[in-house]
C-alpha positions in Angstrom: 10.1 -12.5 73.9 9.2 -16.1 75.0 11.6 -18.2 76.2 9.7 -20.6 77.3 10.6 -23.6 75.4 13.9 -23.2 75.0 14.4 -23.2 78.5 12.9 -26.5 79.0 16.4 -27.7 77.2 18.7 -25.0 78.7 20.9 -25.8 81.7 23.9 -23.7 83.4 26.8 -24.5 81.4 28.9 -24.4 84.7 26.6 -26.4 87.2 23.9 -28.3 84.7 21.1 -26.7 86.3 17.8 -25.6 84.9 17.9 -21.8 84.5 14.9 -19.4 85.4 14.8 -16.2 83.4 14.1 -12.6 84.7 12.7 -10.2 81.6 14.5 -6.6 82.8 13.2 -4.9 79.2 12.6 -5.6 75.5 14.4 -8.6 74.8 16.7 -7.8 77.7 16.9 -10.0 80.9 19.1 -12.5 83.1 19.2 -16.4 83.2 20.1 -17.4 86.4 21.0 -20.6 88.4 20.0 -21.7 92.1 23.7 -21.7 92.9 24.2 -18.0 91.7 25.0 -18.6 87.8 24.2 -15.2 86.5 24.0 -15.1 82.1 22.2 -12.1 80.3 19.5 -12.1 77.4 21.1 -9.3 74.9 19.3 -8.6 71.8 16.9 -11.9 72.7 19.7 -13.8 72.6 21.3 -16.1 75.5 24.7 -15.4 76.7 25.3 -18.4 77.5 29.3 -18.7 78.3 31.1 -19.7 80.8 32.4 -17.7 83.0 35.8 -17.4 81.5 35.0 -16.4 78.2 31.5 -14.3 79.1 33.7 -11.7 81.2 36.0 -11.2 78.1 33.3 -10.8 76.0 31.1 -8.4 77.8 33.7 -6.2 78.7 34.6 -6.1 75.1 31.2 -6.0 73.0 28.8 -5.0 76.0 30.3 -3.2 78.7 27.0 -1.2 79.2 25.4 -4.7 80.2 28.0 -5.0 83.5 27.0 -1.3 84.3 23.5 -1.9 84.2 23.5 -5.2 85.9 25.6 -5.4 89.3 24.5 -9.5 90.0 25.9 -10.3 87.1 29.1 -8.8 87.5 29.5 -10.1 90.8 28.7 -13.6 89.0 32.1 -13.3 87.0 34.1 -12.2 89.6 37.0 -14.4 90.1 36.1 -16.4 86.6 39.4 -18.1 85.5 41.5 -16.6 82.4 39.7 -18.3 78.9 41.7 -20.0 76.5 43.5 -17.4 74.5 43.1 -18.8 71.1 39.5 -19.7 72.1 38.7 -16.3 73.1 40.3 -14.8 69.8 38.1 -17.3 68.1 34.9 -15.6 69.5 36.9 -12.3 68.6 37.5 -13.5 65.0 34.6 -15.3 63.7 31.9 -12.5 65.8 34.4 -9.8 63.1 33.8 -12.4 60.2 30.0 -12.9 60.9 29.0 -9.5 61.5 31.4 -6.4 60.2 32.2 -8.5 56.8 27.9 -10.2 56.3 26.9 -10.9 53.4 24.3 -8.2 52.4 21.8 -10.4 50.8 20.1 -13.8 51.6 22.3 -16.2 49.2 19.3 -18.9 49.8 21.2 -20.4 46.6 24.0 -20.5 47.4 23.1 -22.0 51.0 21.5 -24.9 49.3 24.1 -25.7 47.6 26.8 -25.6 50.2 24.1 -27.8 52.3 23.9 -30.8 49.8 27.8 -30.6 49.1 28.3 -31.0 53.1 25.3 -33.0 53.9 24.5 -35.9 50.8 21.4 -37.5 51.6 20.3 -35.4 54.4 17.9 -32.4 53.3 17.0 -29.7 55.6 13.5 -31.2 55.1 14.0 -34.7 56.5 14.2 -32.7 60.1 10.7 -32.1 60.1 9.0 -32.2 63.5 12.4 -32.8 65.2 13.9 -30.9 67.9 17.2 -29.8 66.1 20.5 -28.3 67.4 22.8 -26.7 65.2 26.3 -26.8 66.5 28.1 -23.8 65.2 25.3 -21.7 63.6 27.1 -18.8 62.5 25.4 -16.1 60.9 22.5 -18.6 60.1 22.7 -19.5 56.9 21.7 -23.3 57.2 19.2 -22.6 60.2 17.9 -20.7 58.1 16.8 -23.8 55.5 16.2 -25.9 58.3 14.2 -23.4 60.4 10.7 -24.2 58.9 10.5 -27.5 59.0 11.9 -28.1 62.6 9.3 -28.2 65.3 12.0 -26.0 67.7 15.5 -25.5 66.2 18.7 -24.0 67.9 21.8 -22.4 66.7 24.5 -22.2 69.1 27.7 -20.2 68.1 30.7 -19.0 70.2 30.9 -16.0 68.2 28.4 -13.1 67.6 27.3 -14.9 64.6 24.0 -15.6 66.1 22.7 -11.9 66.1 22.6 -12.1 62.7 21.0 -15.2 62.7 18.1 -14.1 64.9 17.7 -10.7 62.6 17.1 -13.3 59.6 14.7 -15.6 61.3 12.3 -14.1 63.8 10.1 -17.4 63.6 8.6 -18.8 67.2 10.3 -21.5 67.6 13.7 -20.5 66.6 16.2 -19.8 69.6 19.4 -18.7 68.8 22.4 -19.0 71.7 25.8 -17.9 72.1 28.2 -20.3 74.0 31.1 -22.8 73.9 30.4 -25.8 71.7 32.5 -27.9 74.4 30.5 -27.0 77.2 26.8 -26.4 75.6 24.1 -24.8 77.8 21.4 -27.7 77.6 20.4 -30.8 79.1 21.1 -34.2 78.1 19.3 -36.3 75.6 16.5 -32.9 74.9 17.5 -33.2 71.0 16.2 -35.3 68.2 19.1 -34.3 65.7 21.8 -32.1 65.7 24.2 -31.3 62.2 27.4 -28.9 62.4 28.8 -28.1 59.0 32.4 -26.8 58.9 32.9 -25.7 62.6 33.9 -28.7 64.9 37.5 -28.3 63.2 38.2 -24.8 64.5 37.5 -26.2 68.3 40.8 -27.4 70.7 40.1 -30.6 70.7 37.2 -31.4 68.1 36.6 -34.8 69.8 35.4 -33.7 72.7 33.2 -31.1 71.1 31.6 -33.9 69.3 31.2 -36.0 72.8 29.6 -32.6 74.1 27.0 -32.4 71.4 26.6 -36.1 71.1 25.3 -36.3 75.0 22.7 -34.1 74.1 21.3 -36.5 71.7 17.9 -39.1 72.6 18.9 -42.3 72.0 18.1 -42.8 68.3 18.6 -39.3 67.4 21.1 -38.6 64.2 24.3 -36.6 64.1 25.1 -35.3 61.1 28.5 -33.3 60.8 31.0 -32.1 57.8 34.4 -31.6 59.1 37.6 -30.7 56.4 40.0 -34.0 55.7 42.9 -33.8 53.7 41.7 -37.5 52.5 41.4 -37.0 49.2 41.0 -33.4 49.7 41.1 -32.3 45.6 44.1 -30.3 45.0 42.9 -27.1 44.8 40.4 -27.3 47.6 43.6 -27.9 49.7 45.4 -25.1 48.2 42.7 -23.2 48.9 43.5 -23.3 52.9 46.4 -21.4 52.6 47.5 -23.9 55.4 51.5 -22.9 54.5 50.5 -19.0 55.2 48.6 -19.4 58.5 51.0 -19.3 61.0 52.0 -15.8 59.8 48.7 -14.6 59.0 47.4 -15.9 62.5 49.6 -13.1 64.5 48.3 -10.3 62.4 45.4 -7.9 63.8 42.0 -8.5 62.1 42.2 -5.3 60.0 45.8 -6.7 58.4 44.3 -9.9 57.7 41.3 -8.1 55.9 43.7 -5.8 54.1 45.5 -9.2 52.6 42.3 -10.4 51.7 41.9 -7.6 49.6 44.7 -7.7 47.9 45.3 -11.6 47.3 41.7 -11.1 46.1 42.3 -8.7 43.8 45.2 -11.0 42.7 43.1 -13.3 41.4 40.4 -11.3 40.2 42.9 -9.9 37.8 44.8 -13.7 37.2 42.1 -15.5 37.3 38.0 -14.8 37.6 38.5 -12.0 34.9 39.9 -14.4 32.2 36.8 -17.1 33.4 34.4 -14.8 32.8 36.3 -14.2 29.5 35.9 -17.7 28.6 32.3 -17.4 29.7 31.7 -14.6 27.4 32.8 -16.0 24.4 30.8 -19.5 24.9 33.8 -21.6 26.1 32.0 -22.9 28.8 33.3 -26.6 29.2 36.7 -24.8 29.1 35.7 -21.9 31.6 34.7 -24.9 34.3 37.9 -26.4 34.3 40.0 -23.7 36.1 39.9 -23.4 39.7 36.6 -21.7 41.3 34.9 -21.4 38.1 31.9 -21.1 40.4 33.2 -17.5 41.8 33.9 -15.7 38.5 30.5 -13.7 38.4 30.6 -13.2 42.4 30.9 -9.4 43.3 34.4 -8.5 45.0 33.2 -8.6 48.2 31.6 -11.7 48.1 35.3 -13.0 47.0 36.8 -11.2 49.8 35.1 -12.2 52.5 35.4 -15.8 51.6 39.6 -15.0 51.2 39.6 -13.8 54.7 37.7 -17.0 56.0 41.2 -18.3 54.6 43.1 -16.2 57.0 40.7 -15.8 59.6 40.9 -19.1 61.7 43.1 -19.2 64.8 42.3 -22.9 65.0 41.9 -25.6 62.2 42.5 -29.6 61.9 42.0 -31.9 59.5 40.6 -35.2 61.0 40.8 -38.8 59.1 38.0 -41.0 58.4 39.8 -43.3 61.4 39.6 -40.1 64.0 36.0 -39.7 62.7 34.8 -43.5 63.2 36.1 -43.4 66.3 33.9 -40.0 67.4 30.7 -41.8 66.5 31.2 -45.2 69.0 28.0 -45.8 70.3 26.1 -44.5 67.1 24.6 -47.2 64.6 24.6 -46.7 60.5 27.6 -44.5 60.6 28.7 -43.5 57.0 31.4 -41.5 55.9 31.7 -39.7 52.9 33.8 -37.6 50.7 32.1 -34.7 50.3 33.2 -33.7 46.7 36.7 -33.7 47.5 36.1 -31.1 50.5 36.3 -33.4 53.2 34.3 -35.4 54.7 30.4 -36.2 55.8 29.4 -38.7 58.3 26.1 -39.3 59.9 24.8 -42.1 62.4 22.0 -42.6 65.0 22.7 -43.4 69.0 22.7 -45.9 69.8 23.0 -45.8 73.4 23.3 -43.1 76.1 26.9 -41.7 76.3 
C-alpha cells in the first residue's frame, strides 16, 4: 500500500499537521502527528477522526485495533464525548452502506443519479484534477469519476468507504474515513471537490461547506446537490417521510429495517405491481405517470434499501436557494439549479482564499 500521495494533502484533523505513516502489516499501520496524534490505517483505509468520534468507533467496529496497538489508545484517552446524533450518524449510514450494499455495480443507475444531481458537470470534465469527494459513501460516484481524476478522494464519516476501496483498487484512489466538518487535509491541496446528497445530514451544513471550501485552490470548483423543499415536486417530498421521522429516528436499526420491509411491500403490492401491469400491456405513457415508475422492475431489495434511506437519517435539512448563495461568498459563476424537482444543484469557482 502506498500512501505516499495522499499524504502530501493529509493533515491531523485536531492540530493541522502533516502526518507520517508507520506500515505495522498488509494494509495495516498508524498515521501519526509530532504532537502525539495517533490514527490507524484499517483495511488501507485512514481513520481519520477526531478523537471524539475515533474512540466510539473503534471500540465498536475494531476493538482488536486498541488491543494490538497501545500508542493509540493512549492517544484517545481523555477524548471528549462526540455528538450523539453525529456518532449515530457514523452508526447509521456505516449499517446502510455496508450490511444493506447493493450486490451489483448499478454503473446505470449511478450515471443517472450523477446528471440529475450535477447538470452540466460530467464526471469527465474532472480530468487531471485533484478531486475530493465530500461524503463518498459506498463509492458509487467516485467510482465514475475515479478514472479520469489524476488523484481522487472520498471522505465518508461512515464505513461506507470500505466498500468504496473494494470497488476501486486504482493507484491513485484514496479512500478516508472522517468528519466532513473537520477534514483531515491541508488547505487549498484540491482542484475540485462535489458532494451529492450528504452535506444536509451534517449539524450545521454551512460550516461543512466552509470546511471543504478551505480546501479548495483559488479557482478550483465546488460542485454540491443538497435537498430543498423549493419546488421540491410533490412526490419527491412525500417521499421523505419527513412527518414519520421523529418516530422512526428513536427506533433501533433492525426496527427501522423491519418497517422498510413492510412499507415496501406496501407498495409493491399498491403500487410497482399495477406499473408493471401497465407496462405489460403497452400502456406505457400511462405507466410513467404514477409515482416511481422508474422502480417497478427494481428487485425487492433494491426497493428496500432505498425505503430505509427514508428512515435511516438522524439528521436532515432542507436549505433555500438564499442559505445556499450565501455558502458560496467568495466563489465566482455561482449557479443554482433545480435539480428535476429534487432540490437543488449549485456550482461556482473561488474566488479568493477563505
Amino acid at each position: 500500500m502506498n500512501l505516499d500521495k495522499l499524504l502530501d494533502l493529509l493533515a491531523c484533523p485536531v492540530t493541522g499537521e502533516s502526518l507520517l505513516f508507520e506500515p505495522t502489516g498488509k494494509d495495516e499501520g498508524l498515521l501519526t502527528s509530532a504532537a502525539g496524534q495517533v490514527y490507524p490505517v484499517i483495511g488501507g483505509v485512514p481513520r481519520l477522526l477526531p478523537p471524539d468520534l475515533l474512540g466510539p468507533f473503534l471500540r465498536g467496529a475494531y476493538p482488536e485495533v486498541l488491543k494490538r496497538e497501545p500508542r493509540l489508545a493512549a492517544a484517545l484517552r481523555g477524548a471528549p464525548e462526540p455528538e450523539p446524533e453525529v456518532l449515530e450518524t457514523l452508526i447509521a449510514y456505516s449499517h446502510q452502506h455496508l450490511d444493506l450494499k447493493d450486490d451489483l455495480l448499478l454503473i446505470g443507475d449511478w450515471r443517472l443519479t450523477w446528471d440529475r444531481f450535477q447538470p452540466g458537470s460530467s464526471p469527465e470534465s474532472y480530468s487531471g484534477r485533484v478531486v475530493l469527494e465530500a461524503g463518498c459513501g459506498e463509492g458509487r460516484h467516485a467510482y465514475l469519476v475515479a478514472p479520469h481524476a489524476s488523484i481522487l478522494v472520498g471522505l465518508d464519516l461512515s464505513r461506507g468507504v470500505e466498500l468504496s476501496r473494494l470497488r476501486d483498487q486504482s493507484p491513485t484512489s484514496f479512500y478516508v474515513q472522517a468528519d466532513l466538518r473537520r477534514p483531515p487535509f491541508k488547505p487549498g491541496v484540491f482542484d475540485a471537490f462535489y458532494s451529492n446528497g450528504v452535506l444536509h445530514h451534517t449539524p450545521v451544513p454551512a460550516e461543512s461547506f466552509a470546511a471543504c471550501a478551505r480546501l479548495l485552490r483559488v479557482g478550483g470548483k465546488a460542485n454540491i446537490w443538497v435537498y430543498g423543499l423549493e419546488e421540491m415536486r410533490l412526490t419527491y417530498r412525500l417521499s421523505h417521510l419527513t412527518w414519520l421521522r421523529p418516530l422512526t429516528g428513536r427506533l433501533p436499526k433492525r426496527a427501522q429495517e423491519a418497517l422498510a420491509v413492510g412499507m415496501t411491500a406496501a407498495l409493491e403490492v399498491g403500487l410497482w405491481a399495477p406499473t408493471r401491469g401497465l407496462y405489460g400491456l403497452g400502456m406505457t405513457s400511462l405507466a410513467e405517470r404514477l409515482p416511481y415508475h422508474d422502480a417497478a422492475s427494481r428487485d425487492f431489495k433494491y426497493k428496500k434499501r432505498r425505503m430505509f434511506d427514508r428512515l435511516n437519517p438522524p439528521i436532515t435539512f432542507y436549505p433555500t436557494q438564499t442559505e445556499l448563495r450565501g455558502w458560496y461568498e467568495g466563489f465566482d459563476e455561482v449557479v443554482v439549479t433545480n435539480a428535476d424537482g429534487q432540490g437543488w444543484s449549485v456550482s461556482g469557482l473561488k474566488s479568493k482564499r477563505l
